[in-house]
Each structure stands twice: as C-alpha cells, then as structure tokens.
LOSEKOL-331897 format. One record per atom (N, C-alpha, C): residue number from 1; chain; z, y, x. Coordinates in pm, whole numbers. Example, Ala and Ser with C-alpha at 12.3 -4.5 7.8 and 13.67 -1.06 7.14 Angstrom:
% residues 2
- n|chain|zz|yy|xx
- 1|A|780|-569|1319
- 1|A|780|-450|1230
- 1|A|780|-330|1320
- 2|A|708|-225|1285
- 2|A|714|-106|1367
- 2|A|787|3|1290
% end
This chain:
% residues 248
- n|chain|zz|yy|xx
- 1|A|17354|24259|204
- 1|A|17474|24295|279
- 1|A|17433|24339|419
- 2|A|17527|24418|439
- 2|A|17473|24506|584
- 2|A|17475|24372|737
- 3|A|17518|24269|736
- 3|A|17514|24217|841
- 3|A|17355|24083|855
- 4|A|17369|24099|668
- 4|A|17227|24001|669
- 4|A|17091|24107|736
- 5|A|17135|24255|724
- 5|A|17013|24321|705
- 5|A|16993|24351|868
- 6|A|17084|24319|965
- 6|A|17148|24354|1104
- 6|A|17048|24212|1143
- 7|A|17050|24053|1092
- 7|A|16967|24006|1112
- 7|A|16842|23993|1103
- 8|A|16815|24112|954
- 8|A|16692|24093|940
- 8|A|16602|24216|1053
- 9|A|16667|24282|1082
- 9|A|16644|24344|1164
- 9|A|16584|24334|1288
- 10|A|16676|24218|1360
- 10|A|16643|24143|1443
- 10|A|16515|24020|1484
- 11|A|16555|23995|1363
- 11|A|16435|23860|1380
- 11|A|16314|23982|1310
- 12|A|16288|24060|1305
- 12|A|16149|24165|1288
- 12|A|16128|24210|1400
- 13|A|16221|24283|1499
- 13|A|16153|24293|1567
- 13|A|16121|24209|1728
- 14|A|16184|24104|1706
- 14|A|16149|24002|1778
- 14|A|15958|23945|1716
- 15|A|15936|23931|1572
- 15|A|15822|23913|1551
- 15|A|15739|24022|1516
- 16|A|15762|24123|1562
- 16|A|15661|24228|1585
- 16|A|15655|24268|1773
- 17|A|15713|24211|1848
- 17|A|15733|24217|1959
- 17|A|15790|24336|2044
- 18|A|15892|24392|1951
- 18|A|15936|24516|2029
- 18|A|16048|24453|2133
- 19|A|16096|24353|2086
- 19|A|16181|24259|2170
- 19|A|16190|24172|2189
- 20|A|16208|24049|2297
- 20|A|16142|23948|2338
- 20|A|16281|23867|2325
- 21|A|16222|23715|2367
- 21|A|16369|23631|2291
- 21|A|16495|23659|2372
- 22|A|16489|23734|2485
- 22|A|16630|23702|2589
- 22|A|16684|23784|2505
- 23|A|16650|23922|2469
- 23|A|16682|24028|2425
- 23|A|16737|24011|2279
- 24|A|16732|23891|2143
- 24|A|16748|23866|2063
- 24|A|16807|23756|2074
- 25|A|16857|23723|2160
- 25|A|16939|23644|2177
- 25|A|17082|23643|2222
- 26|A|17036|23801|2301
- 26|A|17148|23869|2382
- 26|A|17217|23956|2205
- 27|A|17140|23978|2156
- 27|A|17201|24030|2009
- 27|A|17265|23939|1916
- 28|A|17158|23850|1904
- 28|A|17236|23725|1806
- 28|A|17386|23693|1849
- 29|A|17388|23664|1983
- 29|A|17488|23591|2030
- 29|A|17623|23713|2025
- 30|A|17629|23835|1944
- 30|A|17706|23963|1956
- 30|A|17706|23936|1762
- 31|A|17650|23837|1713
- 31|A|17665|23861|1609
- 31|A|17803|23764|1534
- 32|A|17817|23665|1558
- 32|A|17953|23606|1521
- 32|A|18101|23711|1558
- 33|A|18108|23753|1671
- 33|A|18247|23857|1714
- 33|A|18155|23939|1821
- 34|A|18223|24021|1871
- 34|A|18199|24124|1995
- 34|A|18312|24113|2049
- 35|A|18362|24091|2156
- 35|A|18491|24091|2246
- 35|A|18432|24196|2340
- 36|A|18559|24258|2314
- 36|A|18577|24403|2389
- 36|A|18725|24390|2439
- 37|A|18787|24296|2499
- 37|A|18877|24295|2542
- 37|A|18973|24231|2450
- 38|A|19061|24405|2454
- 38|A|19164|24351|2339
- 38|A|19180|24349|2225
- 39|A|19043|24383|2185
- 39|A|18965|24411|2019
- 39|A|18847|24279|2031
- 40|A|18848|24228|1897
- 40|A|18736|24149|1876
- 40|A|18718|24191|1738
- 41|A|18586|24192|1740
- 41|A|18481|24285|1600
- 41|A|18422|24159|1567
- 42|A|18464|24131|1474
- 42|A|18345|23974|1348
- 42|A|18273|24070|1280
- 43|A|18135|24058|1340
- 43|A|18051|24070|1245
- 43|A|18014|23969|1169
- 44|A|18046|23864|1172
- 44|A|18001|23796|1040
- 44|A|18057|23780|952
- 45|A|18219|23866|916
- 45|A|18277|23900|773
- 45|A|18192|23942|663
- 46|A|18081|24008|698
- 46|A|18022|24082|600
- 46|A|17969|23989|497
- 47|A|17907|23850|595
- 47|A|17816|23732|534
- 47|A|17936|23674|478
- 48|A|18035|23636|469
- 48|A|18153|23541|451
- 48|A|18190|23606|301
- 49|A|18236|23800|342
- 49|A|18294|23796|264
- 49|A|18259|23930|145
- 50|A|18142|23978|207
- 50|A|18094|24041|159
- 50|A|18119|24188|172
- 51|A|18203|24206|287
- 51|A|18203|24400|346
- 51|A|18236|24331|482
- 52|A|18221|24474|534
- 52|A|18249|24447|718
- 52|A|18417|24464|743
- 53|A|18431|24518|881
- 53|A|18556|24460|935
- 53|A|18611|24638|886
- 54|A|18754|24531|853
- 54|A|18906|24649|806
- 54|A|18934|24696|892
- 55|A|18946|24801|985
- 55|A|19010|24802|1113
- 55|A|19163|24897|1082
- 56|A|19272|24798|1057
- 56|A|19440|24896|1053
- 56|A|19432|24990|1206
- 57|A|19505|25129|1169
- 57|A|19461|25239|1211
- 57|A|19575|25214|1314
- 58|A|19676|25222|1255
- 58|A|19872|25257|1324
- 58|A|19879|25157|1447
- 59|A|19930|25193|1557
- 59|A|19945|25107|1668
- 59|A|19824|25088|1742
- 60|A|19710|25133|1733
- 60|A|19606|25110|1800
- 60|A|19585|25197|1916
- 61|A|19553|25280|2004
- 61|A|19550|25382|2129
- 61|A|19360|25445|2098
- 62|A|19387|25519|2167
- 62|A|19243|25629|2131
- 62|A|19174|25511|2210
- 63|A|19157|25456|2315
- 63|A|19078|25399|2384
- 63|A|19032|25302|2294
- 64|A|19105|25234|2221
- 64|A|19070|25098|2166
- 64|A|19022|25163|2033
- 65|A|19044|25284|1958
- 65|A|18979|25273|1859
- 65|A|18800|25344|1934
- 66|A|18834|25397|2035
- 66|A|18700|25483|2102
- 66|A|18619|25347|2095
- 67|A|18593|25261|2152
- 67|A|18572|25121|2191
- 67|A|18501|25064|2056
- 68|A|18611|25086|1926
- 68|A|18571|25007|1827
- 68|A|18440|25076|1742
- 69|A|18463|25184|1763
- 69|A|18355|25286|1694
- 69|A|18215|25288|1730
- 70|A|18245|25308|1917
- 70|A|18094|25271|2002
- 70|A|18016|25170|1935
- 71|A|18106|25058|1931
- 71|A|18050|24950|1886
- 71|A|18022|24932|1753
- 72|A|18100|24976|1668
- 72|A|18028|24993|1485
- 72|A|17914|25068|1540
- 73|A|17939|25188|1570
- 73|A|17772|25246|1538
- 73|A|17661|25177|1660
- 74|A|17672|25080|1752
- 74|A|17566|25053|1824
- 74|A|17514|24936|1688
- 75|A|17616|24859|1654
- 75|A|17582|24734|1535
- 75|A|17547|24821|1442
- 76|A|17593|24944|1381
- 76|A|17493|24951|1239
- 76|A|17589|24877|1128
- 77|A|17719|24892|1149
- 77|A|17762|24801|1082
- 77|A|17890|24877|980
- 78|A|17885|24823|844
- 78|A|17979|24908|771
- 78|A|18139|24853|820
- 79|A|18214|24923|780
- 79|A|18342|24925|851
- 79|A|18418|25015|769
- 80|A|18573|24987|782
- 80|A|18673|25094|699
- 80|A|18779|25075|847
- 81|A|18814|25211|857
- 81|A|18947|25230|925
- 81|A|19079|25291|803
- 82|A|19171|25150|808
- 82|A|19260|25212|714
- 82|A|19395|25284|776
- 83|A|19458|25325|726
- 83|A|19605|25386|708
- 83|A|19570|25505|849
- 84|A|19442|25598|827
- 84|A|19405|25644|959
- 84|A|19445|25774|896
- 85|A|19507|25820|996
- 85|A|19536|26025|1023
- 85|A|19415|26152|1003
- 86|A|19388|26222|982
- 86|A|19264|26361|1008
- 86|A|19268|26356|1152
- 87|A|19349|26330|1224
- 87|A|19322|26353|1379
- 87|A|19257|26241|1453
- 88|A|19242|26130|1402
- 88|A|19236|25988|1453
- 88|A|19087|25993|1366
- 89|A|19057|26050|1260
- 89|A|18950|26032|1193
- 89|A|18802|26149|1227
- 90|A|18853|26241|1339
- 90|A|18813|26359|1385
- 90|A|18765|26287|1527
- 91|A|18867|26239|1608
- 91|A|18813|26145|1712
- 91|A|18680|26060|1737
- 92|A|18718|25970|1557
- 92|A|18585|25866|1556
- 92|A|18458|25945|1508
- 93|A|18458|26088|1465
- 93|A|18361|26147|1448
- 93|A|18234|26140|1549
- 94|A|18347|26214|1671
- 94|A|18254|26216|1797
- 94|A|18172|26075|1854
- 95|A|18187|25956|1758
- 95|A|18064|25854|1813
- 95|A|18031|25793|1669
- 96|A|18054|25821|1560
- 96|A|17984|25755|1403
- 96|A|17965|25856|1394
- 97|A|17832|25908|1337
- 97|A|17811|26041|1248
- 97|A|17851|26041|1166
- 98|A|17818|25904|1097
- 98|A|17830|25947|912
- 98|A|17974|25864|853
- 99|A|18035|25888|940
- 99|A|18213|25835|883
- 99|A|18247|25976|769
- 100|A|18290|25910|658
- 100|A|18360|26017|570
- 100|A|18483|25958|580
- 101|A|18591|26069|554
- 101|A|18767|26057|526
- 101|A|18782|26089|401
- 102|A|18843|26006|379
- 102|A|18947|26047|207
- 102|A|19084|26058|256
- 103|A|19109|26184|204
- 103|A|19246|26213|215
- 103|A|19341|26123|133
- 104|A|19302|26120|40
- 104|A|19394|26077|-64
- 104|A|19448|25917|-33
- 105|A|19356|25826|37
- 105|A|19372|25702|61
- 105|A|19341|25661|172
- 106|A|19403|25742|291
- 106|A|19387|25767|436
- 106|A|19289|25676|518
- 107|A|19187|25649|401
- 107|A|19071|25589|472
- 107|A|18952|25655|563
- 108|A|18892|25634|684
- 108|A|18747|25624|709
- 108|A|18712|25528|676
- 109|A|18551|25585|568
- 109|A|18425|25474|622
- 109|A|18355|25507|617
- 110|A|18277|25408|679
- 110|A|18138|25442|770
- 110|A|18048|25307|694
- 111|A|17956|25378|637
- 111|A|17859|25256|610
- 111|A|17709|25320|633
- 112|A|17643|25217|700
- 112|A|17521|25211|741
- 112|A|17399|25159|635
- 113|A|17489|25052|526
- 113|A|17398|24963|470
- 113|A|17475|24983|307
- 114|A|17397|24997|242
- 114|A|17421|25014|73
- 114|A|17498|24860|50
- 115|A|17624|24802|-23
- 115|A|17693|24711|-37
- 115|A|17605|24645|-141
- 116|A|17633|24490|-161
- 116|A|17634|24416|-278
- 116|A|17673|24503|-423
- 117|A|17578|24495|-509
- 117|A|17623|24557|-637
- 117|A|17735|24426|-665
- 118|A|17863|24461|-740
- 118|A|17964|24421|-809
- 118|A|17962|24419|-938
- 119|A|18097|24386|-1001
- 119|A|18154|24450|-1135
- 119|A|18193|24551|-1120
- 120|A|18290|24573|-1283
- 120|A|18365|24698|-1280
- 120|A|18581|24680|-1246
- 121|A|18599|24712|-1211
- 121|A|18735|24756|-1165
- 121|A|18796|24801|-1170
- 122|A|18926|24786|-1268
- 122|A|19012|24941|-1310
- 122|A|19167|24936|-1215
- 123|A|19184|25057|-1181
- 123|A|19284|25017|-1091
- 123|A|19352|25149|-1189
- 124|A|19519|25103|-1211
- 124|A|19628|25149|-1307
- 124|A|19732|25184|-1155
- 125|A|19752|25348|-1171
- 125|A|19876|25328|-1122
- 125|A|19984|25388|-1214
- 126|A|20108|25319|-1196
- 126|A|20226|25337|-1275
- 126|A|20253|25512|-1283
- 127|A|20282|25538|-1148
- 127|A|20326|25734|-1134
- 127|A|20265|25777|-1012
- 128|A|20265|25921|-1072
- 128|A|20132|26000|-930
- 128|A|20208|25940|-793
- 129|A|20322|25967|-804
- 129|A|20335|25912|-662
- 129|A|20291|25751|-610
- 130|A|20230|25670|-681
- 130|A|20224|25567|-690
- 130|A|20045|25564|-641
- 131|A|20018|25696|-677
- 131|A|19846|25718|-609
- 131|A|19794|25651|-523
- 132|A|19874|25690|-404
- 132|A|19808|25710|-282
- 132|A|19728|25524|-232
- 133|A|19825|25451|-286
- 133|A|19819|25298|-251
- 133|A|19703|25285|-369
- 134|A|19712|25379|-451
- 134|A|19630|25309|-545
- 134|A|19451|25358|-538
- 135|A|19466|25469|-492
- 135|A|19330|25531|-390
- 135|A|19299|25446|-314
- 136|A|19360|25372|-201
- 136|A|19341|25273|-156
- 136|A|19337|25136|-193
- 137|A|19280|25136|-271
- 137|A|19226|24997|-360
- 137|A|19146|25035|-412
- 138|A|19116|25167|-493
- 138|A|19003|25188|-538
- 138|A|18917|25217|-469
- 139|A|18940|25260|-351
- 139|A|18817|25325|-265
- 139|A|18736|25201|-180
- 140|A|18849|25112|-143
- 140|A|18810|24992|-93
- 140|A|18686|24927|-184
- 141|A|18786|24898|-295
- 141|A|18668|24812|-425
- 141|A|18551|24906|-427
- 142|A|18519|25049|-411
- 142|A|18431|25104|-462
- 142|A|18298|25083|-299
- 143|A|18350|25063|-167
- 143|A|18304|25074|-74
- 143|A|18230|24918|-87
- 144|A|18326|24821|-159
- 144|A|18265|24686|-170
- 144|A|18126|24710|-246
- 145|A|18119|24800|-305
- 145|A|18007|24776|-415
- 145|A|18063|24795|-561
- 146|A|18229|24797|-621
- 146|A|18223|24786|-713
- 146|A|18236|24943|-789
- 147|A|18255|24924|-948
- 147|A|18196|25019|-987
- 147|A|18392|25045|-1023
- 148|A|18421|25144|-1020
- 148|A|18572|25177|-1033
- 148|A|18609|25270|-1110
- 149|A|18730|25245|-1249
- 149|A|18738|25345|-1297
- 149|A|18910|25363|-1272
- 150|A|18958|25492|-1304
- 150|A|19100|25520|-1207
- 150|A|19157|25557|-1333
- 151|A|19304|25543|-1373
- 151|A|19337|25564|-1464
- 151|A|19520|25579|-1393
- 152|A|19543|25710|-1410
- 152|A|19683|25698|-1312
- 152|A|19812|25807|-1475
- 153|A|19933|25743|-1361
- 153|A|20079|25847|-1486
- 153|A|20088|25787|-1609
- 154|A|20064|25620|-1594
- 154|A|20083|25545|-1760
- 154|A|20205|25428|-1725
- 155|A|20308|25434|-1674
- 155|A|20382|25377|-1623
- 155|A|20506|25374|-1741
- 156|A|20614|25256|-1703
- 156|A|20598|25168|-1819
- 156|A|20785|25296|-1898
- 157|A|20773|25453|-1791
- 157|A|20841|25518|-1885
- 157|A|20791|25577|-1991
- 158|A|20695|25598|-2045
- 158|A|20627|25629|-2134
- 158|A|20483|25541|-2136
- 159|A|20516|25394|-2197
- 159|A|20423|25309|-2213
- 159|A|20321|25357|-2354
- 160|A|20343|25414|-2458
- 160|A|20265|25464|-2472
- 160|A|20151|25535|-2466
- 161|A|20124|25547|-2289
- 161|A|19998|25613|-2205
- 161|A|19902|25543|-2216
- 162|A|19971|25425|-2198
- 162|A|19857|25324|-2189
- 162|A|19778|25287|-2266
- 163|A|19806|25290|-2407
- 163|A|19724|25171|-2489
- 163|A|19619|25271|-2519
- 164|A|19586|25426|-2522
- 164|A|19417|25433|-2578
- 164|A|19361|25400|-2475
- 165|A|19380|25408|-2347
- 165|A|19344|25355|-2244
- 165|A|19257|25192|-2264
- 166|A|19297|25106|-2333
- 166|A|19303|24995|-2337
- 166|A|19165|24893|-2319
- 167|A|19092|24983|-2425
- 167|A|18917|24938|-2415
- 167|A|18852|24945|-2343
- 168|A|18869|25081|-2224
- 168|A|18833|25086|-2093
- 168|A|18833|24976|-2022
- 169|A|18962|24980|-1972
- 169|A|19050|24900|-1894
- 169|A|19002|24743|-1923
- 170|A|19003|24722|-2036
- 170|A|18952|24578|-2063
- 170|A|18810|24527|-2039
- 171|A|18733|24601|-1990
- 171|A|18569|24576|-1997
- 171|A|18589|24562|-1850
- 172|A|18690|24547|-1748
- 172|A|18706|24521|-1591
- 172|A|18707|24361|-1589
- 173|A|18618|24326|-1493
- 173|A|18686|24200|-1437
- 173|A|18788|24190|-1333
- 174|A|18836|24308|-1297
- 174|A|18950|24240|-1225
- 174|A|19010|24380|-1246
- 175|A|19186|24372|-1230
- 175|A|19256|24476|-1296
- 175|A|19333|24523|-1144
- 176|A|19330|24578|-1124
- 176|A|19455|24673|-1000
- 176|A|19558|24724|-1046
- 177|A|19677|24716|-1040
- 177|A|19829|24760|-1100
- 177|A|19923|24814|-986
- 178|A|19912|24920|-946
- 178|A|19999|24961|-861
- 178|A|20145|25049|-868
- 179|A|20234|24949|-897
- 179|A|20389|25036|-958
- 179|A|20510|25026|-811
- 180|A|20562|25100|-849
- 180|A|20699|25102|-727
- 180|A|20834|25097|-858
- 181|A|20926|25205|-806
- 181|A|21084|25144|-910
- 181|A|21124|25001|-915
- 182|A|21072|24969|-1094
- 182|A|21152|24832|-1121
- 182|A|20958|24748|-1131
- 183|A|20863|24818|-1095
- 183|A|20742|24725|-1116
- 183|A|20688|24641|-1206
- 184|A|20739|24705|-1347
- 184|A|20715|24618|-1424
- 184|A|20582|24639|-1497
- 185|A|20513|24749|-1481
- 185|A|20419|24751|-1499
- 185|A|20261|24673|-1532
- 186|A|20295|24572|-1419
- 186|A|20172|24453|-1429
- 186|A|20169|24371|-1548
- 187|A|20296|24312|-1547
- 187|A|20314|24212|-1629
- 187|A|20309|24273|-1750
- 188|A|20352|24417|-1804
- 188|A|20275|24439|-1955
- 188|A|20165|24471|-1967
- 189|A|20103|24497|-1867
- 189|A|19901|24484|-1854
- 189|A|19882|24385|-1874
- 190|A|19901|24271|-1805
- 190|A|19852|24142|-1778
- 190|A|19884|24062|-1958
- 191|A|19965|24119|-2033
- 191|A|20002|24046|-2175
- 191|A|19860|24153|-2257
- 192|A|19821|24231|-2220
- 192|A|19726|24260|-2319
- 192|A|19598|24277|-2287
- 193|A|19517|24238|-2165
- 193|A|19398|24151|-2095
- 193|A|19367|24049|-2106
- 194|A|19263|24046|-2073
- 194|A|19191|23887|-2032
- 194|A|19192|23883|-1857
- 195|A|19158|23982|-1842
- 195|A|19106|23972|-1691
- 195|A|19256|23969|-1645
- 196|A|19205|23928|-1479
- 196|A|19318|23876|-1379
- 196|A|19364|23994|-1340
- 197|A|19520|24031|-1368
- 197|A|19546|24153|-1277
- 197|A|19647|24107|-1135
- 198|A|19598|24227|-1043
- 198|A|19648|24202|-906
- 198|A|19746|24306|-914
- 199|A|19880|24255|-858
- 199|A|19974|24336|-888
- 199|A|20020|24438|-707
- 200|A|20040|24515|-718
- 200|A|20039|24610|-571
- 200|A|20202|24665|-629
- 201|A|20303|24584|-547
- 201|A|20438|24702|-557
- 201|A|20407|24812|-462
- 202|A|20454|24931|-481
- 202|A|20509|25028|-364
- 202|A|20615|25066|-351
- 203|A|20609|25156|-241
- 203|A|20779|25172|-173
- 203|A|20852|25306|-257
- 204|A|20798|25327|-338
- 204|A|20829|25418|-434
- 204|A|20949|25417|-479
- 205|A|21078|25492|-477
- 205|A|21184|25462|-566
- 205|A|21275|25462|-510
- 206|A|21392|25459|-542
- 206|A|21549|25489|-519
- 206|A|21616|25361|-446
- 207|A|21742|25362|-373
- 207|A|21774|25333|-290
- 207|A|21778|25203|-303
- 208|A|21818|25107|-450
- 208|A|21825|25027|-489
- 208|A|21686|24938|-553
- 209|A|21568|24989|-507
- 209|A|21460|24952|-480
- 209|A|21407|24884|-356
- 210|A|21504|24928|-246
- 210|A|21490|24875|-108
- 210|A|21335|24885|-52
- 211|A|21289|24989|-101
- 211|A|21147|25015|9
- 211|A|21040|24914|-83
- 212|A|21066|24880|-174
- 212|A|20977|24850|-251
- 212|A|20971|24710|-284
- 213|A|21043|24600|-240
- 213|A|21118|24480|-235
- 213|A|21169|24441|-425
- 214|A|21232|24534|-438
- 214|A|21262|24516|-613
- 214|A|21130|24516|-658
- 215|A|21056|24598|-654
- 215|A|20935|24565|-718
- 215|A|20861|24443|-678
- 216|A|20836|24422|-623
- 216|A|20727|24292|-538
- 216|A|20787|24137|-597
- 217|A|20980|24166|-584
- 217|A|21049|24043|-678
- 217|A|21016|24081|-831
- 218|A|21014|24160|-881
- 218|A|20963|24171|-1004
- 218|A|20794|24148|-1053
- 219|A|20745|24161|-983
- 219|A|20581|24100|-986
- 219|A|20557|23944|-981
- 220|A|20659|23932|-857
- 220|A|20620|23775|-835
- 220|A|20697|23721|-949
- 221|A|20809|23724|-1046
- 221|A|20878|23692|-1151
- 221|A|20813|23776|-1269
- 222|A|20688|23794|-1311
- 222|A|20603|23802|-1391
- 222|A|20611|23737|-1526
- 223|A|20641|23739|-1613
- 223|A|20654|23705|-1793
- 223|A|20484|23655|-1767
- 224|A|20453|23774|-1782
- 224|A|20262|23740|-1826
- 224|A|20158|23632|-1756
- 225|A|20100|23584|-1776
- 225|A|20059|23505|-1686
- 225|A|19946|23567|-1642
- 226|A|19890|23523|-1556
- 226|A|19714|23600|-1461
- 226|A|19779|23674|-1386
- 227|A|19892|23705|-1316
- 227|A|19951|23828|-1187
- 227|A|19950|23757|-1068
- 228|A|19897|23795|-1015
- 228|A|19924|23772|-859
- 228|A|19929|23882|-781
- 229|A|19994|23854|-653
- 229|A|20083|24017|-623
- 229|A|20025|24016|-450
- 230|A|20017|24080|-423
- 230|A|20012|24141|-283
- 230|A|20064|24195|-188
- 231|A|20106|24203|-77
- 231|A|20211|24301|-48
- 231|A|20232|24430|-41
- 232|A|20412|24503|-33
- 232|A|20427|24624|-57
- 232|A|20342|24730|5
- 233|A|20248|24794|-82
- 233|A|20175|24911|-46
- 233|A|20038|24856|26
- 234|A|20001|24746|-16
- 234|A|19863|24684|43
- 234|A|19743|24725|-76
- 235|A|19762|24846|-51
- 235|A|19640|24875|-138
- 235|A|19498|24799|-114
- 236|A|19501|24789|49
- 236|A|19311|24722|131
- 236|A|19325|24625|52
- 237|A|19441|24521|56
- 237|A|19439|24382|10
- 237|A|19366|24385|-144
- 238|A|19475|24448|-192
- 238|A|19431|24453|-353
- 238|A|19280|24516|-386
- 239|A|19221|24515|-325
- 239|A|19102|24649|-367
- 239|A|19010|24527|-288
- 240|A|18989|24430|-213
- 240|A|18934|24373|-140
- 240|A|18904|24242|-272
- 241|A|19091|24186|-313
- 241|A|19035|24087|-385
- 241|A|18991|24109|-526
- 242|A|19011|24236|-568
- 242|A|18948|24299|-658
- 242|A|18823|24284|-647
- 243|A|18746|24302|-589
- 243|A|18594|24308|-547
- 243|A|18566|24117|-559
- 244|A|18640|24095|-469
- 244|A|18623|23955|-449
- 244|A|18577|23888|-581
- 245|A|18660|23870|-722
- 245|A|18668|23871|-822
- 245|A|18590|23868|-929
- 246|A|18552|24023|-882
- 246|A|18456|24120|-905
- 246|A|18300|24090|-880
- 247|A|18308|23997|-759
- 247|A|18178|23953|-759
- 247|A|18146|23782|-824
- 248|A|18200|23776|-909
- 248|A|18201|23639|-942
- 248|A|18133|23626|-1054
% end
C-alpha cells in the first residue's frame, strides 16, 4: 500500500544517509495527518484501510483544494477527488501530473503507488441513467485494487436481462446494485447470490420517488437477506465497502 511504501521510503533513506534523523522525523511526524489549516490530510488511511484519502469536491474553494494537491503530490500519496467538475480537475492538474478524470464518475485520481491486489466486483446498475453513481463505485473499487466487471440496463422492468448475466455476476465477492424509481432491484439480486450485495438507491425517478428516498426505504425493507444499503447516490461509499469485502 502506497503509505507503507511512503515509510519505506523513509526509513531507506534515513539508512542510506541521504537524510538524517531531524529530517525523518520532521516526515514521520506528517505521517498520521498534515494540518493545513482548514484541511487535515490522514495519511494513515491507506494503512487502516487500504486506499488513501477521498477528498468530496462540492463546497471546497480553489485555495483549499490548491493546498490539498501540493500536498498529495509532495506525500506521493494516492488520493481520489470525488463529485469533481473538468474545471476543478484542470486546476489540480497544474500541481499532480499524473491525476486522470473520468467523466463518467466525476472522479480524479491520482495514484503514485500500485494498490493492494483484491477480488472481483460486479457492480449492476438498474437503468443507464442509473450509471453515473454506478461508475462511481466501480471506479472507486477498481482504484482500490479490485478487479471490476460492469454490467448496466438489467433493471427489474425487464428482469429478464439479468439472469444470463448470472454466472458472471456470481463469481464476485461483493455485489454493487445501483437502482433509483421503486429500487427494487437489490433485493432480487441478493435472492439469487451468495455474495453480500450493497445496495446504492439514486435520485433517479419521478416525483413520487422524492429524490431518491422511495428507493433507499425500499432497500432498507429488503425481502432478501445479505443487503445493506448506503446512502442516496453514494456511489464512493459503495465501491469502498465493496473493496473492503473484497479484500477479505
């Protein structure tokens, strides 16, 4: 993991003498958080939990994400900026080189250090519009290390999509289900698996969906058993404990 390798780093060249103890100490001690004010960076998520820090994009100011970036690329440290814009992701260019954007799952990331190999991970979304959250879980799980296969438009109006699907889908240790409407989606995955599926409502759907609320009560009131749900449109979440899972 990229923060063990940030130590190993350290304690080398402290014993090859390119840096002496004040100087590795002045690093170590940057390795639990970095306080930069009104941002604090844990680097030791990576050791805990096995990827570096999420940084949510919305509400943040150019200064504070300028700030957060300096500091990923002085650490060397992998990182995702989620729910981030092309303009906000053009910004952090000018101090990470090697940040890539996905459009599709309005992520940057930036990784310095090859992840923990994982499992495999199938993330289901109900309807294309149901993608975008669901890109964002897969891209997450795939940044963790895991190996991800995407399988989208099998939603439970034409449940028949699903089942050649089925053999795939079943060789995952952990399942991703991302539906909006009535969300019922999970819970007829979850009756024909073994593995644990994580259920992702979105805000998908008509007025009487309420922003995605009908679905999320329909997840958490699950028939099938193994669902556990996340909140509306938390793709990071779902794609995180996917991995989590995933590494077990």
């Amino acid at each position: 993991m990229e923060m063990q390798n940030s130590l190993r780093r350290i304690l080398e060249l402290l014993k090859n003498g390119k840096i002496d103890v004040d100087t590795a100490m002045e690093n170590l001690s940057l390795l639990p958080y970095e306080d930069l004010g009104d941002v604090k960076l844990d680097w030791h998520r990576s050791i805990r939990r096995g990827i570096g820090e999420i940084i949510y994009t919305p509400g943040k100011s150019d200064e504070q994400l300028i700030k957060i970036a300096q500091s990923i690329a002085r650490n060397r440290s992998n990182a995702i900026f989620s729910r981030i814009s092309m303009d906000k992701h053009e910004l952090l260019k000018d101090y990470i080189s090697n940040i890539e954007y996905r459009k599709d799952s309005r992520l940057s990331l930036c990784r310095f250090e090859p992840p923990q190999k994982r499992g495999e991970v199938a993330v289901i979304a109900a309807g294309s519009s149901d993608k975008p959250v669901a890109e964002e879980a897969a891209d997450v799980a795939e940044f963790a290390g895991c190996q991800v296969k995407r399988f989208c438009d099998v939603g439970v109006a034409g449940i028949h999509r699903l089942f050649p699907l089925l053999p795939d889908i079943r060789k995952s240790r952990a399942i991703v289900v991302v539906a909006g409407m009535e969300g019922a989606l999970p819970s007829v995955v979850a009756g024909l698996v073994s593995s644990i599926v994580i259920a992702v409502p979105t805000s998908v759907g008509y007025g009487a969906s309420f922003g995605g609320l009908a679905a999320l009560l329909s997840m958490l009131n699950a028939c099938s058993g193994g669902v556990v749900v996340v909140n509306i449109d938390n793709g990071v979440g779902a794609g995180l404990a996917a991995a989590l899972v995933a590494s077990k």
